[in-house]
Structure formats: C-alpha cells, structure tokens
N, C-alpha and C positions, 0 to 999 in steps of 0.2 A: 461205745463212744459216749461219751459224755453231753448231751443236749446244752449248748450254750447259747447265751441270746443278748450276745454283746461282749466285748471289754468294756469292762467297769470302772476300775481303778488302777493308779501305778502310784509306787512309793519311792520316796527321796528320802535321804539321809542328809539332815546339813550338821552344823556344830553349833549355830544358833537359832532357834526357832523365828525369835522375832526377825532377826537379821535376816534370815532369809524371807519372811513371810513378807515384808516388804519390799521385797524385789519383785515377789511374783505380783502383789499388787499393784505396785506402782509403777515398774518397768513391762508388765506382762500382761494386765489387765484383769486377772483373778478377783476372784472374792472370794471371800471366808466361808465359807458354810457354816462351821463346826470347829471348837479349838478344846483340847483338855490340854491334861500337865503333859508335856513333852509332844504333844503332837496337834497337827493341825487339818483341818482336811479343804482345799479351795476346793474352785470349779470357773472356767473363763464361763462368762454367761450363753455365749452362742454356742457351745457346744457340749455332749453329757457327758466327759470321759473328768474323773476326779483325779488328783493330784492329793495324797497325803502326803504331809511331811513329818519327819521323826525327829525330835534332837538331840542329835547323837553325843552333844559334849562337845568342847574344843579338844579334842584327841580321836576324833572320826577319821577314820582314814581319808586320805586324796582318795579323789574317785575320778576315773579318767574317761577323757571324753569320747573314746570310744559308744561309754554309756550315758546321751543325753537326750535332752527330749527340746520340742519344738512348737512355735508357737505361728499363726502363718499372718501375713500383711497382703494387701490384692493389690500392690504393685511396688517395683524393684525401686523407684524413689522414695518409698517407704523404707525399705533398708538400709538406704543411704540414709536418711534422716535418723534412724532408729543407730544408724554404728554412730551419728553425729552425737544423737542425748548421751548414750550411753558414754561414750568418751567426755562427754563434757562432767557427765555426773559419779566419773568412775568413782573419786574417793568418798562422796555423801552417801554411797551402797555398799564400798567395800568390793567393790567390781574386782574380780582376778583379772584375765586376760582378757584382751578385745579385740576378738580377729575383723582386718577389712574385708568389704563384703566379696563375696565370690563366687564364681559360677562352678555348681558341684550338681551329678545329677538329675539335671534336667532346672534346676533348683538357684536360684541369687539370696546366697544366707549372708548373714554376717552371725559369728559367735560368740560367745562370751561366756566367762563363770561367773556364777554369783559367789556371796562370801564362806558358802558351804563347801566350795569346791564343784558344787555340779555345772556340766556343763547346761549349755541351753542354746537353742537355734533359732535366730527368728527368718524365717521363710517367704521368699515369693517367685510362684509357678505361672505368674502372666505370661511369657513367653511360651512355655508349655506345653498351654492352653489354647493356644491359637487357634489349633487346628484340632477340630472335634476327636479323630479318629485317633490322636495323638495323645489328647487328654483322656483316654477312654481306657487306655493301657493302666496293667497295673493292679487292676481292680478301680482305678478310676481311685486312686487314694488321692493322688494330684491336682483333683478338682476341689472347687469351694466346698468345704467340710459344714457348713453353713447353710440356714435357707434364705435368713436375713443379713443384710448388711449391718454389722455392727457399727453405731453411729459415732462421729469424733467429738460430738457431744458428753460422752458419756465416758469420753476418755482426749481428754482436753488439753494444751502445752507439747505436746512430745512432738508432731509432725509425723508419728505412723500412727495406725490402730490394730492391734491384734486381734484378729477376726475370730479366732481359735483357738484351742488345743487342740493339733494335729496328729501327733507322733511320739514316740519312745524308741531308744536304742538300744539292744543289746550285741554283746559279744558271744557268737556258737561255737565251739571246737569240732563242731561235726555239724556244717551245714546242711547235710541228706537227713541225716535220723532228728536235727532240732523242726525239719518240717514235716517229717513225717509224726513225730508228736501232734503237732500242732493241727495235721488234718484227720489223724487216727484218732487221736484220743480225746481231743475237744472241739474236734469238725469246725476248725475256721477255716479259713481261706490260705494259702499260700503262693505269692505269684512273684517270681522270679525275675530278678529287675539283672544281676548280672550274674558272673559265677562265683563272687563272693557275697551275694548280697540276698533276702528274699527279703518281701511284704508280707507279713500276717496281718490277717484283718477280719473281722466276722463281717458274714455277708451283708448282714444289713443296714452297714453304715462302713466309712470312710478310713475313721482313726485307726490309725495302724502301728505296730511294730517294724523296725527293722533290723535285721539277723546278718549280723557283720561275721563270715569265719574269720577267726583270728585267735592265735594259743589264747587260752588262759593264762593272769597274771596273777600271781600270788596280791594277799590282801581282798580288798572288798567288803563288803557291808553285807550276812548273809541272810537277812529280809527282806535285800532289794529286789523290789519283785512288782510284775504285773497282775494284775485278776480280773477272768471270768466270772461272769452272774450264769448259773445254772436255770434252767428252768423249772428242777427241784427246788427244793431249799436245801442255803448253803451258799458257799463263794467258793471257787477253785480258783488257788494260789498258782501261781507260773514264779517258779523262781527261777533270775535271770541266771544263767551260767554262761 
C-alpha cells in the first residue's frame, strides 16, 4: 500500500486558459498560484486541494458532466443568488449551460459550464447539516470543509461566497474494484453514499472524490486525473476512468 497523506491536486482541460482562468476567479473565488505556457495551477484560499488547468486548444474535446467538480456556499439563498449572477453574466464568461438550482443528494446545487466545457457545481448542505448524526455520515465530507469563514469582503458584488473547493467527479465501470483500489493501494477512505455512487476521501481532511458507475464513453482527455501526495517523495497520479 502506498502511504498517502492527502489529495493534492486535480486537473482540468479547457480550450482557453485565460477564458477559463477567469471564471474560476471571478465566478469561483480562486487565485492564481502559479501560471506557465499552457497551464495554470489555482487554489480557492480556504481550502488546500489545487485545481491545474491545461489548454488544451479550441479542439479539446466536450467533456461531460458526469465529470465535474464543486465549489460549496453555507446557505441555499446563496445558490439562488449564485444561478441569479451567473445568468445574468452568462455571455461576459462565455457561460454554456445553467442549470436551476436543485435538490440532488442531500445537496441544493445549481450547475453550470464554463467556456472549456467543464462542468462545475456550486453547493449547499445547510439543511444536511441540521442534525449532527446526519452530517457525520459519509466521512463527514458534507460538513464545512473550512475552519474559517471566508469573508464577502474579499469576494464582493456577486450575493454568494464560495467557502471551498469541495469535490471532483468521476465516472467508474466497476464501482467494487475502483474502491477497492482506492483503499488497497493508496489507503484512503471509501464510503458508500448509494449503489451507484462512493466517497473517496483521505482521512484526514474532507475534500472528496465521487465514483459514479456508469459505461464508459468514448473520447475524453487522458491526463484528466486526480493526485495523491505520498509520504515518500513523488506524487501518485489517479487517472480518471
């Protein structure tokens, strides 16, 4: 078994770097770390899970929303306000689609692509949360990923604040052997939210994966992938399948 001591990173394929680096700035609350020729690497400030981006060209494949990732707000009048900006600023971003918000495991998202194609979720689990023993399930991914409240100071105009980077989505063809990888070979965590679905998460924090069975579809991006920090040195790559 492989000694891991967190998820580290996950990567995005868009078709324009800048085009999309502005969305996660401005609609997501990110900042920059780090940018070379074609790539870029954010990080939302309250939480340590990194977001690279890659640009892939205007001929990157669609990438379907099966595989997106998520961002959380600490209450469901935030998602209203957040499908409100977003609609209002769809063509100043290049916005694809804008779903109204709605109630999906346990969860009041509204969704949306950016101009990369990727999808992205903004989230809120205040109802939840209500009840301690409630929010506990899971691994407890469902709780504030956060120790502080990120302030609206420091993210101003819009009517939500993105508290986080929470989450990432893939798609598994074999939901039993993608989590027995995932506790064999790199000892995270696996917890079973239904029978299509698991939570991977290392124990000692929140942000999580989640493991959709569903065929695989031809196409895809095949660096799209998550990563482990080893307690060696090195980084072990998780490519999404």
């Amino acid at each position: 078994m492989i000694r891991t001591v967190g998820l580290s990173a996950t990567h995005m394929e868009c078709r324009n770097l800048q085009e999309s680096m502005v969305v996660m700035t401005d609609l997501l609350a990110f900042e920059k770390i780090s940018e070379k020729p074609a790539e870029a690497t954010l990080k939302h400030p309250n939480t340590h899970w990194l977001l690279v981006l890659h640009d892939g060209g205007p001929d990157a494949p669609a990438k379907q929303m099966h595989n997106h990732w998520g961002v959380r707000v600490r209450s469901s009048e935030e998602v209203d306000r957040a499908y409100e900006y977003l609609t209002a600023h769809k063509a100043e971003y290049k916005l694809g689609a804008i779903g109204k918000p709605t109630w999906s495991h346990g969860s009041y998202s509204c969704y949306f692509v950016e101009p990369g194609t990727n999808g992205w979720e903004i989230e809120c689990y205040e109802a939840f949360n209500r009840k301690e023993t409630t929010a506990q399930q899971f691994g407890a991914v469902k709780m504030a990923h956060w120790s502080e409240v990120y302030p609206e100071d420091r993210f101003p105009g819009r009517g939500y604040v993105p508290q986080g980077f929470t989450h990432g989505t893939l798609v598994a063809t074999d939901l039993e052997s993608t989590g027995e990888f995932y506790t064999d070979v790199l000892g995270l965590e696996v917890h079973r939210f239904s029978d299509h679905v698991i939570y991977v998460k290392h124990p000692n924090t929140r942000t999580f994966v989640a493991a959709i069975e569903a065929p695989r579809k031809r196409g895809g991006w095949p660096l799209y992938r998550g990563g482990a920090t080893a307690r060696q040195r090195g980084c072990v790559g998780c490519h999404k399948k």
